[in-house]
C-alpha positions in Angstrom: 30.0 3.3 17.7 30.8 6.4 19.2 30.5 7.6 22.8 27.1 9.4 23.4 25.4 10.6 26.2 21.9 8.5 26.9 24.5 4.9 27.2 22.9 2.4 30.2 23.6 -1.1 31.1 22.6 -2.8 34.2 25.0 -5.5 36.4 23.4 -8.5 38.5 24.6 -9.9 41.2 23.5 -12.7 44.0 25.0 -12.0 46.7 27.0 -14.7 48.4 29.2 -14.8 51.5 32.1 -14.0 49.7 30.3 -10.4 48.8 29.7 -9.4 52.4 30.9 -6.9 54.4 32.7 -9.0 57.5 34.3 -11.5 54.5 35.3 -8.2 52.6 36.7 -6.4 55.8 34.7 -3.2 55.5 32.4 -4.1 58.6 31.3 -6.7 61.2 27.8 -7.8 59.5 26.9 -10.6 57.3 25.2 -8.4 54.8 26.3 -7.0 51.2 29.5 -4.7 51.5 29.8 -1.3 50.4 32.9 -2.4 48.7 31.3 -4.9 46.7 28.2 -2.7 45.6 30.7 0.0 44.5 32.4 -2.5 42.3 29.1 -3.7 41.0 28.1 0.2 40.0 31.6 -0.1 38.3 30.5 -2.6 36.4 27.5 -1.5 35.1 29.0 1.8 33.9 32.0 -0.5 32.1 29.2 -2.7 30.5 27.3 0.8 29.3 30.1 2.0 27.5 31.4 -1.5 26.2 32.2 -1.3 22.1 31.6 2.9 22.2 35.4 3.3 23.5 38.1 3.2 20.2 40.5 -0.1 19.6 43.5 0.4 22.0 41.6 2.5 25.1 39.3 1.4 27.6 37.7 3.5 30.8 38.9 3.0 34.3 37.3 4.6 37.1 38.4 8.2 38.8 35.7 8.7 41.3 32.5 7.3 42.9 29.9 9.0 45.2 27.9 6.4 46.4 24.9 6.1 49.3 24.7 2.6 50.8 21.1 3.3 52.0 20.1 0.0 52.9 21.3 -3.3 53.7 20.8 -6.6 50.9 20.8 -10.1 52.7 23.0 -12.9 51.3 21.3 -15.1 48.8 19.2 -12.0 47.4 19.8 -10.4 43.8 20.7 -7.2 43.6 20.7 -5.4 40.0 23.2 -2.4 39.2 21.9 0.4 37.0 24.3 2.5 35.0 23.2 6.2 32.6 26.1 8.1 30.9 24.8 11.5 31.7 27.9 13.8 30.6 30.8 14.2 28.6 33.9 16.1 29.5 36.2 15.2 27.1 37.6 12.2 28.3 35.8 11.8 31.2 32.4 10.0 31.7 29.8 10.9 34.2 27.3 8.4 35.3 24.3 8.4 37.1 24.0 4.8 39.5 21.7 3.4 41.2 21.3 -0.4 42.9 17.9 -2.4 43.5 17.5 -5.3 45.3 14.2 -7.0 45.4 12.6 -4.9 48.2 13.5 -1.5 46.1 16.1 1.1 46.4 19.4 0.0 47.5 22.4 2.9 46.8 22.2 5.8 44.3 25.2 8.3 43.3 26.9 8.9 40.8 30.5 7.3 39.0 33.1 9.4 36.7 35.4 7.2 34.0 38.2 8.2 32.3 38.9 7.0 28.9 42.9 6.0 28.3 44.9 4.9 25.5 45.7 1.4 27.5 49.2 1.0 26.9 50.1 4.6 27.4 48.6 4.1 30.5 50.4 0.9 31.5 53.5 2.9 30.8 52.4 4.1 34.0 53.5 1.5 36.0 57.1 0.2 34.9 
C-alpha cells in the first residue's frame, strides 16, 4: 500500500507513575509528562503509516510542535490521534491531537522522515 495523504491511527495510553512528569524528570508534579505525551503522538503517527512505508525503510521523527494544554492524572486514559496531512517527498506532516476523558489534552503537529534503515544505521558506526 502506498503512502497517501488522509492516513490516521490513534495510540492509548493509561497513565501510570512511570509516565509522569517528576518520574520522567521534565517537572516536579505527579501528573502525565510532556515527554511522554510527545512520545505517545509519536506513536500514533508510526501506527498511521505502518505497512504504507516500502520493505527496508521505516519513518523516524524530525520535528514536533506540540501544546501541553492541560494536565491528565495518573490512572486516567489518554488516547493519541494521528492525520497524515502532507507529503514532501520524504517527509510526512501530521496533524496530532491527545484526549483524555475530560476532552482536549495537546494538539500540534509531527513531521517523519522516511529512510532506507540500513543506510541510515550506516549513520552511526
Amino acid at each position: 500500500m502506498p503512502l497517501e495523504t488522509g492516513l490516521e491511527a490513534t495510540a492509548a495510553l493509561i497513565v501510570g507513575d512511570a509516565d509522569t512528569a517528576d518520574e520522567i524528570g521534565s517537572g516536579e508534579v505527579h501528573v502525565l509528562g510532556t515527554p511522554r505525551l510527545v512520545a505517545l503522538c509519536e506513536q500514533a503517527t508510526l501506527a498511521a503509516v505502518s505497512g504504507h512505508v516500502a520493505s527496508g525503510h521505516t519513518t523516524v521523527g524530525l520535528s514536533v510542535q506540540l501544546d501541553h494544554l492541560r494536565p491528565t492524572p495518573v490512572g486516567e486514559t489518554v488516547t493519541a490521534e494521528a492525520h497524515l496531512d502532507r507529503i514532501e517527498g520524504r517527509r510526512l506532516i501530521f496533524s496530532v491531537s491527545a484526549k483524555d476523558e475530560r476532552g482536549l489534552v495537546a494538539a500540534g503537529k509531527v513531521t517523519r522522515v522516511v529512510i532506507e534503515v540500513e543506510r541510515f544505521l550506516e549513520k552511526t558506526r
